[in-house]
N, CA and C atoms as an extended XYZ file, in Angstrom:
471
Properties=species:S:1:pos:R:3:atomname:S:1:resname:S:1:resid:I:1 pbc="F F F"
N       149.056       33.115      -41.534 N   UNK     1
C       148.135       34.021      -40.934 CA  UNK     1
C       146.730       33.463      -41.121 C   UNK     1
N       146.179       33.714      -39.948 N   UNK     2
C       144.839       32.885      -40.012 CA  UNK     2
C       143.457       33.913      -40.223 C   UNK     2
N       142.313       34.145      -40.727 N   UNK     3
C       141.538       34.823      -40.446 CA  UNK     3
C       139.902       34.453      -39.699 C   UNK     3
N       139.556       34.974      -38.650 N   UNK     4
C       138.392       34.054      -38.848 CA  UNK     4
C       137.044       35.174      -38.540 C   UNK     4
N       136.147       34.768      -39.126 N   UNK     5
C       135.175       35.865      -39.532 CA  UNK     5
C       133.871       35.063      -38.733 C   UNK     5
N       133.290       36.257      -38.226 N   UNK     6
C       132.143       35.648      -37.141 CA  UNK     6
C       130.914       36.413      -38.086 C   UNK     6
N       129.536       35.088      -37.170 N   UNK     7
C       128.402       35.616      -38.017 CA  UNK     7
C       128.189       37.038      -38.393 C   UNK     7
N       128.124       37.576      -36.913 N   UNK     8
C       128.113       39.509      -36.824 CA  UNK     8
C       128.605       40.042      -38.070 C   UNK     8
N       129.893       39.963      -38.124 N   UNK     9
C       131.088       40.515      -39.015 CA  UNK     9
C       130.241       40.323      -40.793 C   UNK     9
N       129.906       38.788      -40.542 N   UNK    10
C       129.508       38.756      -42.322 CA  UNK    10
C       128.012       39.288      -42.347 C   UNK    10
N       127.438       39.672      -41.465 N   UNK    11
C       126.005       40.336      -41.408 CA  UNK    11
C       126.302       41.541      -41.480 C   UNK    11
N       127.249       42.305      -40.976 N   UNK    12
C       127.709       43.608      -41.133 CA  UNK    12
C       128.116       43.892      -42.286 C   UNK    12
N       128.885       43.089      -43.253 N   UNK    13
C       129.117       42.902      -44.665 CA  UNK    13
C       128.431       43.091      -45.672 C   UNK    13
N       127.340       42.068      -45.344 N   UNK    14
C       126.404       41.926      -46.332 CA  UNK    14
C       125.329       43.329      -46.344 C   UNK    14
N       125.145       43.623      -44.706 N   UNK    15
C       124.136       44.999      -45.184 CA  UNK    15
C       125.186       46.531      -45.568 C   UNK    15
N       126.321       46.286      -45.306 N   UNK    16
C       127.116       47.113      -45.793 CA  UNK    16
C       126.757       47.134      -47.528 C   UNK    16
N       127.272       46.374      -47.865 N   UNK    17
C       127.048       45.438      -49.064 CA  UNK    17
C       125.947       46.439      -50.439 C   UNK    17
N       124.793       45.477      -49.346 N   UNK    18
C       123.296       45.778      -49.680 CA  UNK    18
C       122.639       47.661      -49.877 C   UNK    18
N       123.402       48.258      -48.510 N   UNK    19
C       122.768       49.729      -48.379 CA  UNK    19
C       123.509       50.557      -49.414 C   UNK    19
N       125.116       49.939      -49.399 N   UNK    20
C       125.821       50.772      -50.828 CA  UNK    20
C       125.806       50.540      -51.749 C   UNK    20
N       125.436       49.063      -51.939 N   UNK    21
C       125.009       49.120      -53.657 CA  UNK    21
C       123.964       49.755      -53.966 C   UNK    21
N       122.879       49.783      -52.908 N   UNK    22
C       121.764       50.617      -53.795 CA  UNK    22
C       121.918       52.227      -53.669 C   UNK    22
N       123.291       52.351      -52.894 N   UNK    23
C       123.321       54.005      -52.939 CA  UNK    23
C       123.765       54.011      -54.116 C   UNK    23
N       125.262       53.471      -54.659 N   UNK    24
C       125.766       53.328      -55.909 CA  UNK    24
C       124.815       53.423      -57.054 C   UNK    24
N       123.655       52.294      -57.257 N   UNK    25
C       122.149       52.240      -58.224 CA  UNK    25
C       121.918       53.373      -58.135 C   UNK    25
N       121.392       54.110      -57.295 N   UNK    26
C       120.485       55.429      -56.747 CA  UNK    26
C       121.407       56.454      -57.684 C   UNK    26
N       122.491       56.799      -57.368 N   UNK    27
C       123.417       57.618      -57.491 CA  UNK    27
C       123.368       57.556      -59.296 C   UNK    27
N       123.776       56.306      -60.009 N   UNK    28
C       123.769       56.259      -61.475 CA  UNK    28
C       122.740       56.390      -62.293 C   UNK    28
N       121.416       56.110      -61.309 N   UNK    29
C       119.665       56.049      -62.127 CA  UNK    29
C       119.650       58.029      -62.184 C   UNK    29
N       119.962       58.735      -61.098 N   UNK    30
C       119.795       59.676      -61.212 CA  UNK    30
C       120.805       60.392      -61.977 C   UNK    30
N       121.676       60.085      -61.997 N   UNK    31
C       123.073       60.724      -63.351 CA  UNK    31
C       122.488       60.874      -64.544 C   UNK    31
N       121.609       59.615      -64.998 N   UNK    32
C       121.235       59.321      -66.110 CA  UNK    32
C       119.562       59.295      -66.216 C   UNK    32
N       118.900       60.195      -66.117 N   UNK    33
C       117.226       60.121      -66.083 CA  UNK    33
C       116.879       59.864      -67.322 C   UNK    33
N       115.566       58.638      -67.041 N   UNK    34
C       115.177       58.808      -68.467 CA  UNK    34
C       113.488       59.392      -68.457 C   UNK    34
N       113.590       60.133      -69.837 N   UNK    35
C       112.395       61.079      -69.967 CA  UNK    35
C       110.947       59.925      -70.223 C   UNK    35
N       110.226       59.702      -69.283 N   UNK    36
C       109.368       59.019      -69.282 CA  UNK    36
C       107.828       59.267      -68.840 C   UNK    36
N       107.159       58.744      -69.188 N   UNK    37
C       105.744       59.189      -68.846 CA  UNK    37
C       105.354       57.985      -67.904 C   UNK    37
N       104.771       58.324      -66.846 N   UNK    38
C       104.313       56.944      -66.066 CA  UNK    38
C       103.605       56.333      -66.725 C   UNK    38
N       102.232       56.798      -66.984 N   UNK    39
C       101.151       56.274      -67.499 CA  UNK    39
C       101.843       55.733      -69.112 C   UNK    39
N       102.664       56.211      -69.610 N   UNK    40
C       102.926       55.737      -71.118 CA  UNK    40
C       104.163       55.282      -71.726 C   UNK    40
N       105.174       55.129      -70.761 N   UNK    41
C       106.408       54.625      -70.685 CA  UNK    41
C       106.952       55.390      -71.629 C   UNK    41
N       108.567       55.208      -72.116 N   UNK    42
C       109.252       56.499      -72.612 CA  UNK    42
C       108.623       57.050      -73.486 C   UNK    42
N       109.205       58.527      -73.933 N   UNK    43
C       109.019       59.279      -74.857 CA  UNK    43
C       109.491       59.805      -75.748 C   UNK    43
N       109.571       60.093      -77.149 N   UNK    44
C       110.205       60.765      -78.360 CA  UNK    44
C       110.315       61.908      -78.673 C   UNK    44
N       110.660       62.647      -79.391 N   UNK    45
C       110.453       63.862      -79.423 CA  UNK    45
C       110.708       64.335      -80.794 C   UNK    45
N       110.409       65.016      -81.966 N   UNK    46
C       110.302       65.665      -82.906 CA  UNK    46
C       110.261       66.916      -82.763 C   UNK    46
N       110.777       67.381      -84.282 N   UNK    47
C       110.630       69.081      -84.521 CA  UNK    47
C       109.428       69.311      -85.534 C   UNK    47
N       108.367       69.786      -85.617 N   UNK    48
C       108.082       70.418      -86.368 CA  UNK    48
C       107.828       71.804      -87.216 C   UNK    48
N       107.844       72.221      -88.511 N   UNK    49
C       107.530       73.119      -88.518 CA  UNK    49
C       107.216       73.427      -89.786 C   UNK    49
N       106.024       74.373      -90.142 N   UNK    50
C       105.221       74.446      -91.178 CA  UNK    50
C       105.381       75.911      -91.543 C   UNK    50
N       105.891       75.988      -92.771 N   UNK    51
C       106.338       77.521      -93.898 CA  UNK    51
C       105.009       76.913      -94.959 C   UNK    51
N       104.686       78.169      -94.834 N   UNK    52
C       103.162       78.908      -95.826 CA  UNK    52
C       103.406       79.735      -96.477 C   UNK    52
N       103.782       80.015      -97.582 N   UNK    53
C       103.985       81.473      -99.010 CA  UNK    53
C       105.760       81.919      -98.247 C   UNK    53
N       106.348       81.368      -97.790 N   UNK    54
C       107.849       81.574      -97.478 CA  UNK    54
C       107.977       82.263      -95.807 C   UNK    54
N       106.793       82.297      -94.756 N   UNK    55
C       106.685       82.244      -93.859 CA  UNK    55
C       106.588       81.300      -92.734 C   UNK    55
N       107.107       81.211      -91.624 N   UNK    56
C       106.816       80.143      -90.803 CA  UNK    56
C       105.673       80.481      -90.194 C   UNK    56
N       104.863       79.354      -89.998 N   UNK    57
C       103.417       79.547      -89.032 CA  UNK    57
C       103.743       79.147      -87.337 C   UNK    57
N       103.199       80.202      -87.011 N   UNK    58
C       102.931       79.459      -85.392 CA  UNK    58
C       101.983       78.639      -85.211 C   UNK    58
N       102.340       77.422      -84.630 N   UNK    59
C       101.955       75.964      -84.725 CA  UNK    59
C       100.965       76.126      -83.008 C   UNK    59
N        99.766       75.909      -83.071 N   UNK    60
C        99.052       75.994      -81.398 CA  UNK    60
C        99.322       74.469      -80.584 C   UNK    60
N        99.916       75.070      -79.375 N   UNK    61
C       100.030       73.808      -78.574 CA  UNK    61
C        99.150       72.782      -78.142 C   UNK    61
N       100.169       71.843      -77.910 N   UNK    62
C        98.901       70.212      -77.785 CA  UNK    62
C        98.840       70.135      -76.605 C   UNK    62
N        97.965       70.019      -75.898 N   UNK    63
C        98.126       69.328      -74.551 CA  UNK    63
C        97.922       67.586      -74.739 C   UNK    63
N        98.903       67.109      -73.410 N   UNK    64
C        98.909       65.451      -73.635 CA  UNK    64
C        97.933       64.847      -73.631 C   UNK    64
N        96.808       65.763      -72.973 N   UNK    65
C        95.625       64.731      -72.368 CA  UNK    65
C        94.534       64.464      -73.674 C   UNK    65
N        95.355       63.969      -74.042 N   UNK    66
C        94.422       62.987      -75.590 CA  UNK    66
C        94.678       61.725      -75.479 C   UNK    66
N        94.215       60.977      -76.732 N   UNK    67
C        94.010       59.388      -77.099 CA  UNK    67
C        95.295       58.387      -76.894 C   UNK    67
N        96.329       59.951      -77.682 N   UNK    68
C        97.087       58.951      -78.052 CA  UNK    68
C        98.719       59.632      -78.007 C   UNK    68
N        98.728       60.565      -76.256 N   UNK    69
C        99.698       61.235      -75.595 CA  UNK    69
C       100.414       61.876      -76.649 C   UNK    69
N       100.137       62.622      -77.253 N   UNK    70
C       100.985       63.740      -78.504 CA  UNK    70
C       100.674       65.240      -77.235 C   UNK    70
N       101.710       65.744      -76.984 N   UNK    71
C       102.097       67.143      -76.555 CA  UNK    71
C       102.796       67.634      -77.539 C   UNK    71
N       102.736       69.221      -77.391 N   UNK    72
C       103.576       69.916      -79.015 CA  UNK    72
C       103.564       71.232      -77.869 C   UNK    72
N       104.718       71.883      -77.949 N   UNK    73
C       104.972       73.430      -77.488 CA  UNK    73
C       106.349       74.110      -78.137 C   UNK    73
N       106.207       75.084      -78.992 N   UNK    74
C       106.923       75.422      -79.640 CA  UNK    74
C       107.562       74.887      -81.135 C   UNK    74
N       106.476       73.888      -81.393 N   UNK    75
C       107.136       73.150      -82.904 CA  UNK    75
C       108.221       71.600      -81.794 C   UNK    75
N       108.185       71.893      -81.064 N   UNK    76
C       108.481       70.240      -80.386 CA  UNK    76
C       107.280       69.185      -79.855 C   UNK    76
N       107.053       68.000      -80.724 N   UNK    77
C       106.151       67.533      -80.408 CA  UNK    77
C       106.889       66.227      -79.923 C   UNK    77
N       106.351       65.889      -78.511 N   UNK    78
C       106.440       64.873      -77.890 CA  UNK    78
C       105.522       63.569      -77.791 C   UNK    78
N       105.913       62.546      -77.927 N   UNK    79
C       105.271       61.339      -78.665 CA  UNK    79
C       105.572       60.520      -77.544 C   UNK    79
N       104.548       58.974      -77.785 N   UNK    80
C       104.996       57.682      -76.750 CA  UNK    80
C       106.012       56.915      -77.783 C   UNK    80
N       107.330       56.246      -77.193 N   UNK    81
C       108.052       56.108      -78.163 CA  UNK    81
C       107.561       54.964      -78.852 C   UNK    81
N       108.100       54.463      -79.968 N   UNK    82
C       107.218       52.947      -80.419 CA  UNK    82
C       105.895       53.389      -80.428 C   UNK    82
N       104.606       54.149      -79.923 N   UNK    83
C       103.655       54.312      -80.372 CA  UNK    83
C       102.923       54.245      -82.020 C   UNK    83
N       104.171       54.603      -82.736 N   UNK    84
C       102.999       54.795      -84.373 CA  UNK    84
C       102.524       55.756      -84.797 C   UNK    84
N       102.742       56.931      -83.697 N   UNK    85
C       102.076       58.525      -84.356 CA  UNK    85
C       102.331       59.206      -85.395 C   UNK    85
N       101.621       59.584      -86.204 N   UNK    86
C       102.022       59.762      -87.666 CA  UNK    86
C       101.513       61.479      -87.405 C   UNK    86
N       102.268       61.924      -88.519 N   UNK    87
C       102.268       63.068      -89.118 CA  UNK    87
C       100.948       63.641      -88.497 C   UNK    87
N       100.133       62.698      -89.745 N   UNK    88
C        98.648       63.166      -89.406 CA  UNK    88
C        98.071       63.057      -88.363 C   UNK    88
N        98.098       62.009      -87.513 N   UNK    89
C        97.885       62.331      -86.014 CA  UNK    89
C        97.984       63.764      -85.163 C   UNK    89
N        99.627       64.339      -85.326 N   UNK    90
C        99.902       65.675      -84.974 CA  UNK    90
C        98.669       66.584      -85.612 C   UNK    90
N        98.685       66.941      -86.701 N   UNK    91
C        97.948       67.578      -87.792 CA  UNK    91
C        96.789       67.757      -87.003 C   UNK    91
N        96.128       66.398      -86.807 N   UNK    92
C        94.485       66.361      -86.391 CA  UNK    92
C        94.382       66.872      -84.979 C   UNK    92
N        95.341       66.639      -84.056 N   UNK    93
C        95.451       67.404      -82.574 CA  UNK    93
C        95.188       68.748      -82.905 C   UNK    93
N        95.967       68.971      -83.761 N   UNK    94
C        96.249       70.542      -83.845 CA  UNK    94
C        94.839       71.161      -84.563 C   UNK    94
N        93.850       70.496      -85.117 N   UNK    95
C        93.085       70.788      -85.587 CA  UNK    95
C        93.064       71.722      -86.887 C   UNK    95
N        93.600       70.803      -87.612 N   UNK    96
C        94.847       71.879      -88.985 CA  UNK    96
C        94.190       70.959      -90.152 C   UNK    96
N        93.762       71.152      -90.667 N   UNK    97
C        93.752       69.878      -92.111 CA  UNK    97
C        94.874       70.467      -92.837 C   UNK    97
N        95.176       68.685      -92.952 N   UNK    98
C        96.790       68.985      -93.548 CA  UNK    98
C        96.482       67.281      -94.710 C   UNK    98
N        96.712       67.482      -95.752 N   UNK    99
C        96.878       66.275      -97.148 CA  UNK    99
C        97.896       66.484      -98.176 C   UNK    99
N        98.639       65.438      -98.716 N   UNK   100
C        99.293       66.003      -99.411 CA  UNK   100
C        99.030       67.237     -100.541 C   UNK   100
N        97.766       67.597     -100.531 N   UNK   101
C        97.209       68.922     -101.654 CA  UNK   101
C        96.737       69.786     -100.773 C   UNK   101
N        96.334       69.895      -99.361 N   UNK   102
C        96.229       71.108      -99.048 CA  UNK   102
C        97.182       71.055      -97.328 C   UNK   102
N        97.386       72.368      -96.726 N   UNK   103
C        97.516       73.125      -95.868 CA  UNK   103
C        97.018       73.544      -95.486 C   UNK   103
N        95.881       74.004      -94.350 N   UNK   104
C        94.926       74.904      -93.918 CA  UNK   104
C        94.340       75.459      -94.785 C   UNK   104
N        94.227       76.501      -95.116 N   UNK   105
C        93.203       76.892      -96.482 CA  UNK   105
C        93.864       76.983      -97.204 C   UNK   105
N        95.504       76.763      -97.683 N   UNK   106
C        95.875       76.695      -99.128 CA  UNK   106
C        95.941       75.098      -99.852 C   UNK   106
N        95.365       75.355     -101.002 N   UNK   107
C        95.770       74.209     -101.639 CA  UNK   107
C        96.408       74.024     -102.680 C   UNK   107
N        96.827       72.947     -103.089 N   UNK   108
C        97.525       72.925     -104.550 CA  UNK   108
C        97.111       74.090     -105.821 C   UNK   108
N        98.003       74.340     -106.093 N   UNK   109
C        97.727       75.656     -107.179 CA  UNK   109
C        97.015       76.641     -107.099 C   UNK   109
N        97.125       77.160     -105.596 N   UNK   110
C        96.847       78.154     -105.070 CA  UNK   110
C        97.774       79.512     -105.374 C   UNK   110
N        97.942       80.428     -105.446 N   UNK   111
C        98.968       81.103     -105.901 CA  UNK   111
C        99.679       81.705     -104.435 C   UNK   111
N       100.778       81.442     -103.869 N   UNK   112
C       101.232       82.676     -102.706 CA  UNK   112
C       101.722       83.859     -103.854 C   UNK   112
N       102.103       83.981     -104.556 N   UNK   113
C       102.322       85.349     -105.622 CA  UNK   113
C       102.048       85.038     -106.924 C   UNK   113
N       102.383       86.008     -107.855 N   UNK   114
C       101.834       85.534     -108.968 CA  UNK   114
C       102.796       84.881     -110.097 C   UNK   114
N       103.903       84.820     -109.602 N   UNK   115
C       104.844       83.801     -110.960 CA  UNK   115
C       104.585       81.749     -110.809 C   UNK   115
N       104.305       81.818     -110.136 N   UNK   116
C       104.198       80.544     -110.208 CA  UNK   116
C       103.217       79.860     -109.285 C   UNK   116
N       102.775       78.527     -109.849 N   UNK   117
C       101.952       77.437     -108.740 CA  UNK   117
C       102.209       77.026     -107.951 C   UNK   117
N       101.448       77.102     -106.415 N   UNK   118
C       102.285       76.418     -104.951 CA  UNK   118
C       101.646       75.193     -104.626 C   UNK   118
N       102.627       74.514     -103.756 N   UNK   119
C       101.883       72.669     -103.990 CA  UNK   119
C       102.753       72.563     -102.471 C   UNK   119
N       101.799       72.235     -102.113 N   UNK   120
C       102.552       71.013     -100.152 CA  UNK   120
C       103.496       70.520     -100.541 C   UNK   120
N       104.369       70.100      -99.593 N   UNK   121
C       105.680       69.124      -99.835 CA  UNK   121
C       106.255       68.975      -98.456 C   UNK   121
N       106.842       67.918      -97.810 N   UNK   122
C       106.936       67.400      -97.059 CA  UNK   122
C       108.530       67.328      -96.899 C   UNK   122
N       109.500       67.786      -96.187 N   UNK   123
C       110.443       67.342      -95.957 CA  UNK   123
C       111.150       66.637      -94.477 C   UNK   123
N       111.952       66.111      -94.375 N   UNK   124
C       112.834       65.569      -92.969 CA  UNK   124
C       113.852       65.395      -92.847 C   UNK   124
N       114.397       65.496      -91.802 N   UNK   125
C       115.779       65.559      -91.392 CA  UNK   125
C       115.834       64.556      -90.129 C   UNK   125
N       116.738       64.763      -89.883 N   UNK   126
C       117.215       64.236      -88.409 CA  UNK   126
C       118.074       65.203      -87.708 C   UNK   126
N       117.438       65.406      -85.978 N   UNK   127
C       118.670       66.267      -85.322 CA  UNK   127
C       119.033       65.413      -83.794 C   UNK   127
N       119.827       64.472      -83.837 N   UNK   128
C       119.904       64.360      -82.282 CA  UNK   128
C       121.467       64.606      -81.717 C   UNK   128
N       121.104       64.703      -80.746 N   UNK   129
C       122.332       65.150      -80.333 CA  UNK   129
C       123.473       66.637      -80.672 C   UNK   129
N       123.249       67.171      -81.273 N   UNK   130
C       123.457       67.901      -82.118 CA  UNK   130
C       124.173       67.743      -83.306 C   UNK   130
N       123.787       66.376      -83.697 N   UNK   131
C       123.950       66.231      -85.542 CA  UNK   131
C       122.957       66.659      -86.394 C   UNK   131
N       123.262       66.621      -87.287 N   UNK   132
C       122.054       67.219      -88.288 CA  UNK   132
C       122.269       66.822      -89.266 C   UNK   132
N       120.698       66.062      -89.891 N   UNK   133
C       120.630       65.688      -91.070 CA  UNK   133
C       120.303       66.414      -91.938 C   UNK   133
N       120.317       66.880      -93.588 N   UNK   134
C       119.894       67.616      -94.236 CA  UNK   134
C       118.616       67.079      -94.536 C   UNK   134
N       117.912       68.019      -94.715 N   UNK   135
C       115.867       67.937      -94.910 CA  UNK   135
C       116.144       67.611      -96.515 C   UNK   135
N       115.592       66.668      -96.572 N   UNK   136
C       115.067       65.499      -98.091 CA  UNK   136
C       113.816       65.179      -97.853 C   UNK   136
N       113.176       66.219      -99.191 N   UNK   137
C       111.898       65.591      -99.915 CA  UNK   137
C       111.526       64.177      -99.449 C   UNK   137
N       110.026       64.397      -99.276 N   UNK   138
C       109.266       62.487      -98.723 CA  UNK   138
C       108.285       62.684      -99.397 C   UNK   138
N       107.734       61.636      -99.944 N   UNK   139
C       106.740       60.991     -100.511 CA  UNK   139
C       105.431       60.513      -99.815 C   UNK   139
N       105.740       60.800      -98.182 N   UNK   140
C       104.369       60.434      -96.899 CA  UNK   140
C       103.888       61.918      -97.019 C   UNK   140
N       103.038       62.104      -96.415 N   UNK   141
C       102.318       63.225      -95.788 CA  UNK   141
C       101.670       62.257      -94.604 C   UNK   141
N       100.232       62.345      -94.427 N   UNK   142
C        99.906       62.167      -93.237 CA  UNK   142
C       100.396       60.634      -92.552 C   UNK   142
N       100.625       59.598      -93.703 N   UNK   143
C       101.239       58.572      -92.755 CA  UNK   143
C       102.081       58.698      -92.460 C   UNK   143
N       103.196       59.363      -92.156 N   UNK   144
C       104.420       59.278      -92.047 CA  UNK   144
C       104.540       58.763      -90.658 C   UNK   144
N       105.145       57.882      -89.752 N   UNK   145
C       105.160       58.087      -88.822 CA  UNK   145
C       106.615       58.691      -87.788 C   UNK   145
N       106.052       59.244      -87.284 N   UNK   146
C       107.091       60.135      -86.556 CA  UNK   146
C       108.286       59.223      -85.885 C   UNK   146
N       109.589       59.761      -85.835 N   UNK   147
C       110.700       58.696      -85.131 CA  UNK   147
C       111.238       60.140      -84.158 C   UNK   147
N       111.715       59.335      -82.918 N   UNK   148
C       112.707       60.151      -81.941 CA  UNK   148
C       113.971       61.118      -83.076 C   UNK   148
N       114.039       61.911      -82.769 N   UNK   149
C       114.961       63.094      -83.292 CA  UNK   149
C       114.970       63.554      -84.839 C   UNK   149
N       113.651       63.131      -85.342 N   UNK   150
C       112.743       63.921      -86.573 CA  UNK   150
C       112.743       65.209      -86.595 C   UNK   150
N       113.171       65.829      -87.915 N   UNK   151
C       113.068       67.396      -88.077 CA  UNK   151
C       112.279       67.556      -89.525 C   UNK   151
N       111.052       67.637      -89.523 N   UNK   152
C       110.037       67.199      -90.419 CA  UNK   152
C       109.343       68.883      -90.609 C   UNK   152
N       109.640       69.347      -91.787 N   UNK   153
C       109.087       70.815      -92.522 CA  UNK   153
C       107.866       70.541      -93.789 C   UNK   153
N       107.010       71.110      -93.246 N   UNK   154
C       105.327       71.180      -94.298 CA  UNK   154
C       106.005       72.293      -94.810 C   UNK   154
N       105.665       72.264      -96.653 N   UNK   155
C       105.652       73.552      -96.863 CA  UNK   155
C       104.513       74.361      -97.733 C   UNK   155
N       104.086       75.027      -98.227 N   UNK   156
C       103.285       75.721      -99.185 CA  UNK   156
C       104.165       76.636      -99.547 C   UNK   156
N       105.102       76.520     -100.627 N   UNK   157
C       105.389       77.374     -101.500 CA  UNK   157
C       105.593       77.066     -103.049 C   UNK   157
């Protein structure tokens, strides 16, 4: 059996070819979006959240349009990934003074009641995907720098 294939035929091929592979591309880029910023290429995302005398604080939102693209709404702060944004970075958006000895106006050996002395402390976890790491004591405060699926608790108690 013989076959014989004319120019037409392999031009018809090839844009066959050509228009469905990029439907195929098209079809898998959109299955799979990735969360990206034009201007700042992908993005990270963290939890934060800050307990004061055994209360959680409501944390005020960031808008992106800063130095160094930090957004925050709801204790989720969104970062450029690989950027370097540290703790304190967030902190200073938020316009919060935050050191390892103080919290907004509490500081080390401040009393929230009266049996004992309260001192900052820093903990983190990890949550992605829905795993979860248990929150362990850190030794950073404001350098810390933030990683994709960080679950990072300030505390004053």
């Amino acid at each position: 059996m013989k076959f014989s294939v004319t120019k037409q035929q392999i031009g018809a091929i090839v844009i066959v070819l050509l228009f469905g592979g990029s439907a195929v591309v098209y079809a898998i880029s959109a299955a799979f979006p990735e969360d990206t910023d034009v201007a700042r290429g992908p993005t990270a995302q963290a939890f934060l959240e800050v307990r004061i005398c055994g209360e959680n604080i409501d944390l005020p939102d960031i808008d992106a349009e800063n130095d160094i693209g930090i957004s925050m709404s709801d204790g989720r702060v969104n970062f450029p990934s690989g950027s370097g944004v540290t703790l304190g970075d967030v902190f200073d958006e938020m316009n919060i003074t935050f050191t390892d000895s103080q919290i907004m106006e509490y500081e080390n050996n401040n009393m929230c009641n009266t049996t004992y002395r309260n001192e900052v402390s820093v903990s983190k976890g990890k949550t992605i995907e829905g795993m979860e790491e248990p929150l362990r004591p850190m030794d950073l405060y404001r350098s810390y720098r933030l990683e994709h699926g960080d679950y990072v608790v300030v505390r004053y108690d």
